[in-house]
C-alpha positions in Angstrom: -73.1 -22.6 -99.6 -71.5 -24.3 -96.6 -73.0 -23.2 -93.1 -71.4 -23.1 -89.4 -72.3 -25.1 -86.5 -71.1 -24.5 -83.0 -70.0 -27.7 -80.8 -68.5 -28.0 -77.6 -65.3 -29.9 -76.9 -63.4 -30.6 -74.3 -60.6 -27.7 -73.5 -58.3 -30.8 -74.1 -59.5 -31.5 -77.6 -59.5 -27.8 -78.6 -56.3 -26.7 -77.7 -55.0 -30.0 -79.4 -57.1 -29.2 -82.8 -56.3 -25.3 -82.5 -52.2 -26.4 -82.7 -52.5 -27.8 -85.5 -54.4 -27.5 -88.9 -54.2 -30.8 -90.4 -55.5 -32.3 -86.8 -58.0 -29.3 -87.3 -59.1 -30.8 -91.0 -59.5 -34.2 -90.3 -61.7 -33.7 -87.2 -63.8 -31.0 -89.0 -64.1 -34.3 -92.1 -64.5 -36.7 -89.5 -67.3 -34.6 -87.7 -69.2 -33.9 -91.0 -69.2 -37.8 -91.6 -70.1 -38.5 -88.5 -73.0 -36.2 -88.8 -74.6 -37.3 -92.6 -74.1 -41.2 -91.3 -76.3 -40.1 -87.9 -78.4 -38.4 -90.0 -79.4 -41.2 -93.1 -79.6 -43.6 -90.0 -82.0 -41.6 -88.1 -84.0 -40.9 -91.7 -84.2 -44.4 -92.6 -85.1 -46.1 -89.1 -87.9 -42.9 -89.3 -89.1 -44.3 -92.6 -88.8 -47.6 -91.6 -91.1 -46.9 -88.7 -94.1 -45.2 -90.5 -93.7 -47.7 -93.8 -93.7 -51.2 -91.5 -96.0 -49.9 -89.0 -93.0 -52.0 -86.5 -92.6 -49.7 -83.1 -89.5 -48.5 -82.3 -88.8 -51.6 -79.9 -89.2 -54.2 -82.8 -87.5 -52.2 -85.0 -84.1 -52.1 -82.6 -84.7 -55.6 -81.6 -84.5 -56.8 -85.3 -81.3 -54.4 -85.4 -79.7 -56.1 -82.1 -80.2 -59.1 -84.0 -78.5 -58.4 -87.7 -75.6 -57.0 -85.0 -75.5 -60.1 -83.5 -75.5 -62.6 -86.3 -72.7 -60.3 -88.2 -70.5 -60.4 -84.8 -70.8 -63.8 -85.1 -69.9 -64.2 -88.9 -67.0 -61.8 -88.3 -65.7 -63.5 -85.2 -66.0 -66.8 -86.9 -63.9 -65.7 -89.9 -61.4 -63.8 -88.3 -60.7 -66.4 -85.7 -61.5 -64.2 -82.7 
């Protein structure tokens, strides 16, 4: 069964959300996607951590670098 979680927003955000339900649904989906992508990340950098034996620093330097080389590749097909 579903549970509740309590966030804070910005009055701007709420009273834009509270007008009007579809607004409503999508940031509700887009907060509960938001939240199981942060959450598998943060689970598999964890695993990745106590199964390489890398430190935290290593392990977001190695991710700097994947981000960089993609960048790269995406910039370089898309002509940016």
């Amino acid at each position: 069964m579903p549970k509740t979680i309590t966030i804070e927003l910005p009055e701007e955000v709420l009273m834009l959300i509270e007008r009007n339900e579809i607004l409503r649904r999508l940031v509700e989906s887009v907060a509960k996607e938001s939240i199981k992508d942060f959450l598998v990340k943060f689970l598999s950098f964890d695993k990745i951590l106590s199964e390489t034996g890398l430190t935290e620093e290593e392990v977001m330097e190695i991710d700097e670098d994947v981000k960089g080389n993609l960048w790269c590749k995406v910039k370089k097909e898309w002509n940016l």
